[in-house]
C-alpha positions as CSV (number, residue, x, y, z in Angstrom):
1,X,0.0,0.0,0.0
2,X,1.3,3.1,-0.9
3,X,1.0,6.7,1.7
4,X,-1.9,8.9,0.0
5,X,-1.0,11.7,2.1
6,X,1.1,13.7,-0.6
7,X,-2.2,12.9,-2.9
8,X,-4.4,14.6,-0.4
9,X,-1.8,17.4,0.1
10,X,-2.2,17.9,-3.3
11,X,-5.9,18.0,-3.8
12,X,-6.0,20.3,-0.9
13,X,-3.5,22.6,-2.4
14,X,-5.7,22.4,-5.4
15,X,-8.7,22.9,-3.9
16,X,-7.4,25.9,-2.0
17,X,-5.9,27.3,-5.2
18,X,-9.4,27.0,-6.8
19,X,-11.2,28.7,-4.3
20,X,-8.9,31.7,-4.1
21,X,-9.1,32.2,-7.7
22,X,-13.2,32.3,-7.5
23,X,-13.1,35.0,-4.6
24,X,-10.8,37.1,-6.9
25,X,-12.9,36.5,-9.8
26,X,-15.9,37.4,-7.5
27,X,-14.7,40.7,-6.4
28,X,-13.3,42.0,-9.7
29,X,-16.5,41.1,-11.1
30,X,-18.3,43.1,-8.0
31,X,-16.0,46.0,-8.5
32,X,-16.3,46.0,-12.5
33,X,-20.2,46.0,-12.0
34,X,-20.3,48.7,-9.2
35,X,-18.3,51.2,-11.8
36,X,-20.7,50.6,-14.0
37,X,-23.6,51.0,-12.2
38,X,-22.3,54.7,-10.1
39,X,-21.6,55.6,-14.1
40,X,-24.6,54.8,-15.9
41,X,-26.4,57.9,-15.3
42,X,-23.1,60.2,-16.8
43,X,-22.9,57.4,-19.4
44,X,-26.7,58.1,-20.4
45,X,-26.0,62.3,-20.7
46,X,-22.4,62.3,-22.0
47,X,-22.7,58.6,-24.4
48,X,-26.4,58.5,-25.3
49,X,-27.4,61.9,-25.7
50,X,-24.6,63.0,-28.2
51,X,-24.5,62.1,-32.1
52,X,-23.6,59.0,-33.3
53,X,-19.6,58.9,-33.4
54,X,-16.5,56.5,-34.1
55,X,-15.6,57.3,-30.3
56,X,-19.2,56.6,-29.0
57,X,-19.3,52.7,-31.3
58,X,-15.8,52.4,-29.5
59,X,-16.9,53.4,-26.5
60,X,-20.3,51.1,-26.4
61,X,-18.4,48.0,-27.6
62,X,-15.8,48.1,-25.0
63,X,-18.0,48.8,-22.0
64,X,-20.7,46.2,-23.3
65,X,-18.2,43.3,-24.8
66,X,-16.5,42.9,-21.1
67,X,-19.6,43.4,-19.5
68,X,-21.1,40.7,-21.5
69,X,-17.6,38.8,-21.2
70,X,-17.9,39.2,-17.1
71,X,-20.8,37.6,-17.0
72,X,-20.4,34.8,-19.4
73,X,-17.2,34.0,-17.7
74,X,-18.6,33.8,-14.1
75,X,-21.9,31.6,-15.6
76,X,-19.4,29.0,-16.7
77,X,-17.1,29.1,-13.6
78,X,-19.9,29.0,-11.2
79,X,-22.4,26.8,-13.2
80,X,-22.8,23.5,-11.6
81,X,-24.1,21.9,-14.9
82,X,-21.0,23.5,-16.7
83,X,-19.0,20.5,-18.0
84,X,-15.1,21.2,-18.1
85,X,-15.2,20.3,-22.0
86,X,-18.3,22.7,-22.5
87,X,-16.0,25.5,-20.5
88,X,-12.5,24.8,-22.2
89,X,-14.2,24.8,-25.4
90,X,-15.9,28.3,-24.7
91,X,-13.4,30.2,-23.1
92,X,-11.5,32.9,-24.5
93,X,-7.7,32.0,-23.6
94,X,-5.7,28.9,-24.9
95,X,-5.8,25.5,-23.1
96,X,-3.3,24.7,-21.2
C-alpha cells in the first residue's frame, strides 16, 4: 500500500488554489459591476445623448463586450451543470 498523504496534500492545495481564484474573480467582477452602475447615469448624458460617433461605437463596444464577457465568464465558472469540456471549449484563452 502506498502513503496517499502527498495525494491529499495535493488536492487540498488544489482545492485551495481553486477557491482563491473564484473569490478574486468574484470581487473584480463586483468592482467592474459597481463602476458601472455609479456611471450609468453620466454614461446616459455624455454617451447616449450626443451624435452618433466612431468614439461613441468604440466606447459602447468596449463597455458592453467585457460586460457581456464578465458575465459569461462567471456563468461558466460557477455553473454546476457547466462540463469542463463545454467550459474549455468556450473560453477565451488557450488551453493549457
Amino acid at each position: 500500500m502506498s502513503d496517499s498523504s502527498p495525494d491529499i496534500a495535493g488536492l487540498i492545495a488544489e482545492a485551495t488554489e481553486l477557491q482563491w481564484v473564484n473569490c478574486v474573480i468574484i470581487a473584480g467582477t463586483a468592482l467592474v459591476l459597481y463602476e458601472y452602475f455609479i456611471t450609468f447615469s453620466t454614461e446616459i448624458q455624455e454617451i447616449w445623448n450626443s451624435k452618433f460617433t466612431g468614439a461613441r461605437v468604440l466606447f459602447c463596444l468596449t463597455r458592453y463586450f467585457y460586460l457581456f464577457y464578465l458575465v459569461f465568464n462567471c456563468a461558466t465558472n460557477f455553473s454546476p451543470i457547466a462540463s469542463k469540456m463545454v467550459v474549455a471549449d468556450l473560453t477565451l484563452w488557450p488551453k493549457s
